[in-house]
N, C-alpha and C positions, 0 to 999 in steps of 0.2 A: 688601815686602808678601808676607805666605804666600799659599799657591794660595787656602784658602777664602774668603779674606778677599777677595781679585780677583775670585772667584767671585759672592760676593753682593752686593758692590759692582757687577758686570752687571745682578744681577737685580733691582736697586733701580733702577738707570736703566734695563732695560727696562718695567718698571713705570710707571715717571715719563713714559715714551715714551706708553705706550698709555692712560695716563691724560687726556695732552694732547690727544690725536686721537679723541680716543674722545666720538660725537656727543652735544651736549649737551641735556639735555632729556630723553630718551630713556627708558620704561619699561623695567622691566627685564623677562623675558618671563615669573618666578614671580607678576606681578600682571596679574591677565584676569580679563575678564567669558566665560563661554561660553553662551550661547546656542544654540538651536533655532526654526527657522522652515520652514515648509511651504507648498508650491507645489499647486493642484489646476487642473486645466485639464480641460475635457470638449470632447470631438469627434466628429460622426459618423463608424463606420467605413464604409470605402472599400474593402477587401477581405475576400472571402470565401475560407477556408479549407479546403480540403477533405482529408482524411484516409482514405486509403483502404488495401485490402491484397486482392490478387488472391493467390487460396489453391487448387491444388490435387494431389488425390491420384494415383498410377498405381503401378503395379506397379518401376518403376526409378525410380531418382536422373532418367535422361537423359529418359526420356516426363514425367514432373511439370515438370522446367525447361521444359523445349519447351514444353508446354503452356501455363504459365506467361508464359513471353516473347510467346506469340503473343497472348496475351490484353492484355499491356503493352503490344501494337503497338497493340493495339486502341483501348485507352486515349489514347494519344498520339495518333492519328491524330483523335479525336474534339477532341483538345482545339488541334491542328494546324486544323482547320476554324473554332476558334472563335478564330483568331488566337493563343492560350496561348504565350509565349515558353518555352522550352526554360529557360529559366533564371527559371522561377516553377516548376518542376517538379522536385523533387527527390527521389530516392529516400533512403528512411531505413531500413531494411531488406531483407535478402534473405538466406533461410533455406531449406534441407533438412533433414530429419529421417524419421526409419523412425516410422510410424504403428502402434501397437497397438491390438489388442482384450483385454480381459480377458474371459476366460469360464470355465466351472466346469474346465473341462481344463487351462486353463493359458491364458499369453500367446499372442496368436495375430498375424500381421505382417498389416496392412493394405494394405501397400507404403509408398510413401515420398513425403512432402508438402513441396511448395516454396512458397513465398511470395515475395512480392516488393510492400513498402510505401510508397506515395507520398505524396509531399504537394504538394500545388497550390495556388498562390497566383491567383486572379483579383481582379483589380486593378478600381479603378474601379467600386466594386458597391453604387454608394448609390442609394436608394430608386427613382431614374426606371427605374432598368439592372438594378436586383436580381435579376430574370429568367430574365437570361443564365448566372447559375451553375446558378440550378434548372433551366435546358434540360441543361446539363452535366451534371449530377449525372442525369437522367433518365436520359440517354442512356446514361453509362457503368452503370450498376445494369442497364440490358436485358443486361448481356454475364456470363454464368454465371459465377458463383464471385468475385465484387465483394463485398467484406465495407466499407462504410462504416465508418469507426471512428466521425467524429465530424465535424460539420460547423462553422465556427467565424468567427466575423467581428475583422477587426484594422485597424489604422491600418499603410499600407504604412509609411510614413517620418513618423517622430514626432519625427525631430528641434526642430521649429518648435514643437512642444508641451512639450518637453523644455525648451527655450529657455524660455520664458514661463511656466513652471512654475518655474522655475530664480529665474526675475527676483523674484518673486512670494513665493518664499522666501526671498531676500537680502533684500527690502526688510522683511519680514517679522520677520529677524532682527536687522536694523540697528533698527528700531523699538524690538524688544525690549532692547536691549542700551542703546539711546538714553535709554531711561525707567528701567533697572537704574542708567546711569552718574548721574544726574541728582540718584534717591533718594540715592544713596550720595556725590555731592558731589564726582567723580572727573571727569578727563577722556577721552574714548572717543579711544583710535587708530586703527590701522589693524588691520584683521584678523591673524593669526600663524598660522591653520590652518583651514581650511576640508575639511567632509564630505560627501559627498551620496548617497543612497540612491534610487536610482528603481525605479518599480515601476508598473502599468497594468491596469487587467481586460480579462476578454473574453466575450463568448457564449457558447455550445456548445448548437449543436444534434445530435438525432438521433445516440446512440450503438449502434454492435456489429448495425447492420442489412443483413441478408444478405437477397440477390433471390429468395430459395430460390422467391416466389410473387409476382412484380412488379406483380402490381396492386395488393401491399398498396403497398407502397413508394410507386410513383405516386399513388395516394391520398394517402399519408402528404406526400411532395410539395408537391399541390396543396394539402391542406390549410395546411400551416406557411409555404408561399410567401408569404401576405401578413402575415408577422410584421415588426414594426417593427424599424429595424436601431438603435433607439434612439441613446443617447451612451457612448464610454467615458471611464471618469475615468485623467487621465494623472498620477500626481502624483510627487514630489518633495522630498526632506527636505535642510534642510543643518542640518550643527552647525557654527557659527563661534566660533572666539576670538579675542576685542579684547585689542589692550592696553591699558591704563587706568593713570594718573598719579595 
């Protein structure tokens, strides 16, 4: 017998091999339904976010840090009273830069500005406790040169909402795909690929507000303190594909 002929005579019995064992029944994966289904879940939030950025200017790079740092101490230590873990505090910037004036003469140096940007997480901030961030937020706006970016309310751990939002889409899409198989007189398998896109809202209060005059600010304060910390919606997409017979 020639080699090709040995050759194909393999690949005829490997064929015949994979043919036999090969599960019966079985869609093949170019025949699916795909589908989309969506999860929404709403929850009170539980923390309050606070966004802040101590700014300021001196004659050197080394008086603006310094100054800067001691103002950070300041900050920490207020939130060190209010229990604030070290680890709901996170710096998200720290910058120096030479400050200019524009004038008819020319460029003129201001000295040199540092910053340094937090972000604070206070936990536990639903309606009874709400309170306790606006003490916080009081407190640090008394200490010169506190720039509020933005104040913001979230869901510490969304997992459980993620979860149920999730569930809520699967069933969603099984339904969908259940009523597609049904019109079309086919049988529904098992899934072959599954998607999911998550995504949540949030509040935002109080943007780019500087204590230049703290009584506005504490006004501003008392007034928004009794804002409803409402629901956020947590939602949830999948695209699934079935097999189908």
């Amino acid at each position: 017998m020639k080699r090709n002929e040995i050759w194909s005579a393999a690949v005829i019995v490997l064929i015949l091999i994979a043919l036999f064992f090969a599960p019966k029944g079985c869609p093949s994966n170019d025949h699916a339904i795909v589908v989309q289904g969506d999860g929404e879940v709403y929850a009170t939030p539980d923390t309050v976010i606070l966004s802040l950025r101590v700014e300021e200017t001196k004659p050197t790079t080394k008086e603006a840090q310094k100054t800067v740092d001691e103002k950070i101490a300041q900050v920490k230590d207020i939130l060190k009273a209010y229990n604030i873990p070290t680890s709901d505090i996170k710096t998200t910037n720290v910058n120096t830069y030479e400050s200019f004036d524009w004038r008819d003469s020319g460029r003129v140096s201001l000295g040199y500005t540092s910053s340094h940007s937090l972000e604070i997480k206070i936990k536990n901030s639903t309606s009874e406790n709400e309170g306790t961030a606006w003490k916080i937020l009081s407190e640090i706006s008394e200490i010169w040169g506190v720039l509020v970016n933005n104040v913001s309310y979230d869901i510490y751990d969304k997992a459980e909402y993620y979860s149920e939002a999730r569930k809520l889409a699967m069933e969603k899409a099984y339904q969908k795909a259940s009523e597609l198989a049904e019109l079309w007189g086919v049988r529904l398998w098992k899934p072959i690929s599954i998607q999911e896109n998550m995504s949540y809202d949030y509040a935002v209060w109080a943007v780019a507000m500087k204590n230049t005059s703290f009584s506005v600010m504490e006004d501003a304060i008392e007034e928004e303190a009794d804002l409803s910390l409402g629901e956020m919606k947590i939602s949830l997409d999948v695209n699934v594909s079935y097999k189908i017979k």
